[in-house]
C-alpha positions in Angstrom: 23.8 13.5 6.5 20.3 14.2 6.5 20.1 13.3 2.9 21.5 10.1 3.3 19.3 9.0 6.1 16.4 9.7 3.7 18.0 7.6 0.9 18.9 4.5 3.4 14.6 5.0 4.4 13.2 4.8 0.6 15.7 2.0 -0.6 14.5 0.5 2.7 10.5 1.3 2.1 11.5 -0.1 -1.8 13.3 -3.3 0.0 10.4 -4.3 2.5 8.0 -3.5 -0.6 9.6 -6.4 -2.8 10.1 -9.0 0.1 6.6 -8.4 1.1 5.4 -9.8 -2.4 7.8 -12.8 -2.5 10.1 -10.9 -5.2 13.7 -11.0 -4.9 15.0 -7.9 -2.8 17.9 -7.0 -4.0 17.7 -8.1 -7.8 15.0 -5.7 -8.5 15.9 -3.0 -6.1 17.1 -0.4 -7.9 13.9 -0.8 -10.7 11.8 -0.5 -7.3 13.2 2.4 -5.8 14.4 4.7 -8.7 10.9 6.7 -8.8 10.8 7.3 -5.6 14.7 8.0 -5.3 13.8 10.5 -7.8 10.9 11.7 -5.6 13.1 12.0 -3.0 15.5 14.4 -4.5 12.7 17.0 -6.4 11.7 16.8 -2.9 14.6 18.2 -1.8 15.2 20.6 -4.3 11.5 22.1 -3.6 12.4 22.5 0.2 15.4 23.9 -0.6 13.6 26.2 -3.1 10.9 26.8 -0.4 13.0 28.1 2.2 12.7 31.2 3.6 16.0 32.0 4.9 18.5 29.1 5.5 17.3 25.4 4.3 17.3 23.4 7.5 16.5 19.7 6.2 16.2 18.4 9.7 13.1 20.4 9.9 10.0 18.2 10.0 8.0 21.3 9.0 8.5 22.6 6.2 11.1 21.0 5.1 10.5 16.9 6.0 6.5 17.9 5.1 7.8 18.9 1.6 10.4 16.0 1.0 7.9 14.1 2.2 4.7 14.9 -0.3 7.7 15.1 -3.0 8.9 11.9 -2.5 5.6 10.6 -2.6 3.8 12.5 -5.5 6.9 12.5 -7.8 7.6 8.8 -7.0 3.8 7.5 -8.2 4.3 9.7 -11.5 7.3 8.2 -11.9 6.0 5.1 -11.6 2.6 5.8 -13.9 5.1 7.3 -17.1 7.4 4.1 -16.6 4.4 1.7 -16.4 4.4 0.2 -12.7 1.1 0.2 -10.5 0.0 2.3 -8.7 -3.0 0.9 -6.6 -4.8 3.2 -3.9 -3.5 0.6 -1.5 -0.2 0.9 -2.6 -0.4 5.0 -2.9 -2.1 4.8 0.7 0.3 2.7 2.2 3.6 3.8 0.7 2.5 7.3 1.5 2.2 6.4 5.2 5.5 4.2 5.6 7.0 7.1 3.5 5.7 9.7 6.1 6.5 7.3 8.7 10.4 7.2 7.8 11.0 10.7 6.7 8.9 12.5 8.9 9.8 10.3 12.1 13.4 10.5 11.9 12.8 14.2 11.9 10.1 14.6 14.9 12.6 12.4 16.7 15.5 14.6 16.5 12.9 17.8 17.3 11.8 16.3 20.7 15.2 15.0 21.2 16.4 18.8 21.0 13.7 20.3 22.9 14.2 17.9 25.1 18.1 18.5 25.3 17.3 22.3 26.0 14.8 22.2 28.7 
């Protein structure tokens, strides 16, 4: 489930990118997304790798932190090698609604639990 949440969030951050700029939303979508998609899942598969014990990828730390920076560092390589910008203002800003999504979903469920407990 988890996984899934983070895929609806980045083909959501590639959505609101391309309506932002006028472009069509859902004809270029997938061209928009697929770096970062990929981001997303060697983000994944580093947290996983990373985990000491069981991979819990609710976690915000480590395991949101790494899926995060993953998602985010794989996804601008991605889109350098296949030729699509990568402007600091676009690194800076996808790399706070990216952080925004995947790490607020996660620090919502953590006070939601410790908040459930006490």
């Amino acid at each position: 489930m988890a996984a899934l949440i983070d895929v609806v969030l980045v083909l959501t951050f590639a959505a609101i990118g391309r309506g932002s700029h006028g472009e069509s939303v859902l004809g270029g979508l997938a061209g928009t997304a697929w770096p970062f998609l990929l981001g997303l899942l060697v983000g994944w598969v580093g947290a996983g790798l990373g985990a000491r014990g069981a991979f819990a990828p609710t976690r915000l730390v480590p395991a949101g932190v790494l899926i995060w920076i993953g998602t985010l560092v794989v996804g601008m390589l991605a889109r350098v090698v296949s030729g699509q910008g990568t402007a600091i203002s676009f690194i800076i800003v996808a790399g706070i609604v990216l952080a925004v999504f995947l790490l607020g979903w996660r620090a919502a469920l953590t006070a939601w639990a410790r908040r459930r407990r006490s």
